[in-house]
N, C-alpha and C positions, 0 to 999 in steps of 0.2 A: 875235492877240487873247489875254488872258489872265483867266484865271478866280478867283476866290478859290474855297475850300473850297465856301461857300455855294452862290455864282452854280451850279459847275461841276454840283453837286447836284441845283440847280435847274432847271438847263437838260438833265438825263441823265435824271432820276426817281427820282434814288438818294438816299438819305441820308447827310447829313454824316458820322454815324455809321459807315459803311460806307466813307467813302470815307478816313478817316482806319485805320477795319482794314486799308485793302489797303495806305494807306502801314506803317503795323505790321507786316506780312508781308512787305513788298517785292514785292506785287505793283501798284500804281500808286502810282509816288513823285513827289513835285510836281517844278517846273522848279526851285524854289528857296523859299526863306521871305523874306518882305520885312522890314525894318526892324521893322516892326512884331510881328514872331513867325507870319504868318498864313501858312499854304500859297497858291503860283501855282500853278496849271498852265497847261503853253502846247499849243497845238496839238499838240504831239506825244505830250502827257497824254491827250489830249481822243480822239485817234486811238487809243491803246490801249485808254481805257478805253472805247470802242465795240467792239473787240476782247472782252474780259472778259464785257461784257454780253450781244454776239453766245455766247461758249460758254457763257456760263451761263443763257440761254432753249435751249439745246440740252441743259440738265444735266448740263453737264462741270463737274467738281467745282475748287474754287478750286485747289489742287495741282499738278491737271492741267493746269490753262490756267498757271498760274507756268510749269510744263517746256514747254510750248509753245511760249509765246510769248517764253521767255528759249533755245528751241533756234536753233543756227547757222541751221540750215533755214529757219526762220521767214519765210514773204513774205506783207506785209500783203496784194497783191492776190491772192493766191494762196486766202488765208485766206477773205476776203470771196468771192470766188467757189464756194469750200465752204459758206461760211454761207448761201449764195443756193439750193444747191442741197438743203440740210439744212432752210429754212424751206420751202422749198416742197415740199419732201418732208412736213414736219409741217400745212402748209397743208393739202395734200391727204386728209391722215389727218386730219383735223379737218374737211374737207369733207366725206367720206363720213361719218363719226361725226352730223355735223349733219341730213345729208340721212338719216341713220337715225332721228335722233330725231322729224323730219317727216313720214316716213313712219308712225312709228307711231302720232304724232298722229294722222293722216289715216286709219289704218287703226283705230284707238278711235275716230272721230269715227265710221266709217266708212262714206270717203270712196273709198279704195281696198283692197282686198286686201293682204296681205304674209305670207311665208310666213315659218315660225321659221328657215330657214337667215338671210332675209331681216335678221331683227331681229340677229342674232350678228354678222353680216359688218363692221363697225365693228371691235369690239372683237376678234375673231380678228385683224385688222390692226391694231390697236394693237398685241398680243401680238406680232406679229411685225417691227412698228418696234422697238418696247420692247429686245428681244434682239438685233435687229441693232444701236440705238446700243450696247448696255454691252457686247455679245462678240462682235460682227461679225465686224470684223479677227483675232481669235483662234483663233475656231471656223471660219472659212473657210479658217485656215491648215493647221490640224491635219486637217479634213474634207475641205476641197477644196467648191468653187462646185456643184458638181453637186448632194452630199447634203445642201447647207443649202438647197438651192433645191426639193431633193424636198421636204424638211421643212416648208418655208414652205408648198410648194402643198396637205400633208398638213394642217395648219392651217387652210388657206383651207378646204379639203374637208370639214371637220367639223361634224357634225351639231350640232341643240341637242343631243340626249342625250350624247354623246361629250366635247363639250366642256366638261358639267356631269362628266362620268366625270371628265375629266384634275384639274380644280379639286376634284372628292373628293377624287381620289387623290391631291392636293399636299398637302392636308390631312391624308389618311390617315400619309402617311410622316413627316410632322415628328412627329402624335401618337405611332406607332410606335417616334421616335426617342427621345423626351423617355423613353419607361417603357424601352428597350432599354437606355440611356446608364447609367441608373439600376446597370445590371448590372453594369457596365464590361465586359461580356461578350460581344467585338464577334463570336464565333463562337457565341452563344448562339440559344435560340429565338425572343427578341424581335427579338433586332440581322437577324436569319436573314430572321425577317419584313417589319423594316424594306427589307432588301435585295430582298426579294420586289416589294414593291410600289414600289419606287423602277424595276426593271422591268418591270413594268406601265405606269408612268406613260412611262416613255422610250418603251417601244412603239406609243406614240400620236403619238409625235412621227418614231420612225423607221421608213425599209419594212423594215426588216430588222434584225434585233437579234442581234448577238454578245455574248459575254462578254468578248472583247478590247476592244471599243470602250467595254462598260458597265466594265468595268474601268478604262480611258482618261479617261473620266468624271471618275470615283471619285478618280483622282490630281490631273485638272484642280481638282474643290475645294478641295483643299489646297494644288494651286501656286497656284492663284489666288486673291490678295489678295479680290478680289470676293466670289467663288464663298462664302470661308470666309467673310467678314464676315456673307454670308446665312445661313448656318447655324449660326454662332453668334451669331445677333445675341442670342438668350436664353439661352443657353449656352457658353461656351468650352469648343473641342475638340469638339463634335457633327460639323463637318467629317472633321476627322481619323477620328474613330469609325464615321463613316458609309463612308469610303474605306477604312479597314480589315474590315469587314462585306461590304461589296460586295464588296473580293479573295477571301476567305474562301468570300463566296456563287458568286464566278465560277468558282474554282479547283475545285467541288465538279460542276459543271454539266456 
């Protein structure tokens, strides 16, 4: 069966809009255009772009899924059975999130009790879906399964007070950065302090804190396209500054 622009839009949930950008990008090209100027797609349009839709309710960025789904490797059933097990990964992290939210109805109504580790336990597991999709693969290669797995259950373990600590203290080190940067003085008293508290905040996440690993860190922001775009999303270069400050802060320690 074959689809116009329209139909195909109509029958995905997507907009014509939309489906004409990904033919602009080459990432979903029609089977052909008819006499008339208007895009077909055939089944095998119809098959990818369920592909496309599957990564991006997972928040794989359009880019991503183009090298994807254009790599040799590429197996559609292969795919779809990741995607089974990535939705129901996120099912379940939306289950407990749900069954938290009812619970604290029930405990404001109060219907039952619930303790404050109670009310957090959602959201520490979202924090820790969150970083396993965007650095999973990366940080399990360079750590090893062990210490990302202490790290998760460190997460899991965290008090309300602690977990309101980490979220200061993420806050603390961007303010830190934004007056440090100001210096351009990455071995200075601001950048020093920045570097202070950016260890602080990791020691909540790891059992054990070297200066080689916070160092390790420090470089990851800068190789990592991600890592930098987060840090300077309101500044260019605060990555870079921040990984130069940490060397500075480790080599002193």
């Amino acid at each position: 069966m074959e689809y116009t622009v329209q139909k195909l839009g109509h029958m995905a949930g997507v907009s014509t809009r939309t489906l004409r950008y990904y033919d602009q990008i080459g990432l979903l090209k029609p089977a052909r255009m008819n006499s008339s100027g208007y895009r077909i797609y055939g089944q095998t349009e119809v098959n990818r772009l369920q592909q496309i839709l599957f990564y991006r309710e997972l928040g794989v960025g359009l880019e991503n899924i183009q090298e994807l789904l254009t790599a040799p490797s590429f197996d559609g059933k292969i795919a779809l059975r990741e995607h089974r097990t990535k939705l129901l990964e996120k099912r379940a992290q939306l289950d407990q999130l749900i069954a938290n939210v009812d619970a604290t109805l029930a405990q404001t109504e109060g219907s039952i009790p619930m303790t404050n580790e109670e009310r957090f336990k959602g959201f520490k597991q979202t924090l820790i879906d969150d970083n396993e999709k965007k650095y999973g693969k990366e940080i399990r290669t360079k750590y090893g399964d062990t210490q990302i797995n202490q790290t998760n259950q460190k997460i899991k373990d965290m008090t309300e007070a602690q977990y309101a600590d980490v979220e200061q203290l993420e806050v603390a080190v961007h303010e830190a950065l934004a007056k440090a940067i100001s210096t351009g003085d990455p071995a200075g008293e601001f950048a020093q302090h920045a570097a202070d508290l950016h260890r602080q905040w990791l020691s909540y996440f790891w059992n054990a804190y070297s200066k080689e690993a916070h160092a390790g860190v420090a470089q990851m922001y800068v190789d990592d396209e991600r890592f930098t775009a987060y840090y300077d999303e309101k500044q260019p270069g605060v990555a870079a500054f921040l990984r130069d400050a940490i060397l500075i802060y480790t080599a002193k320690k």
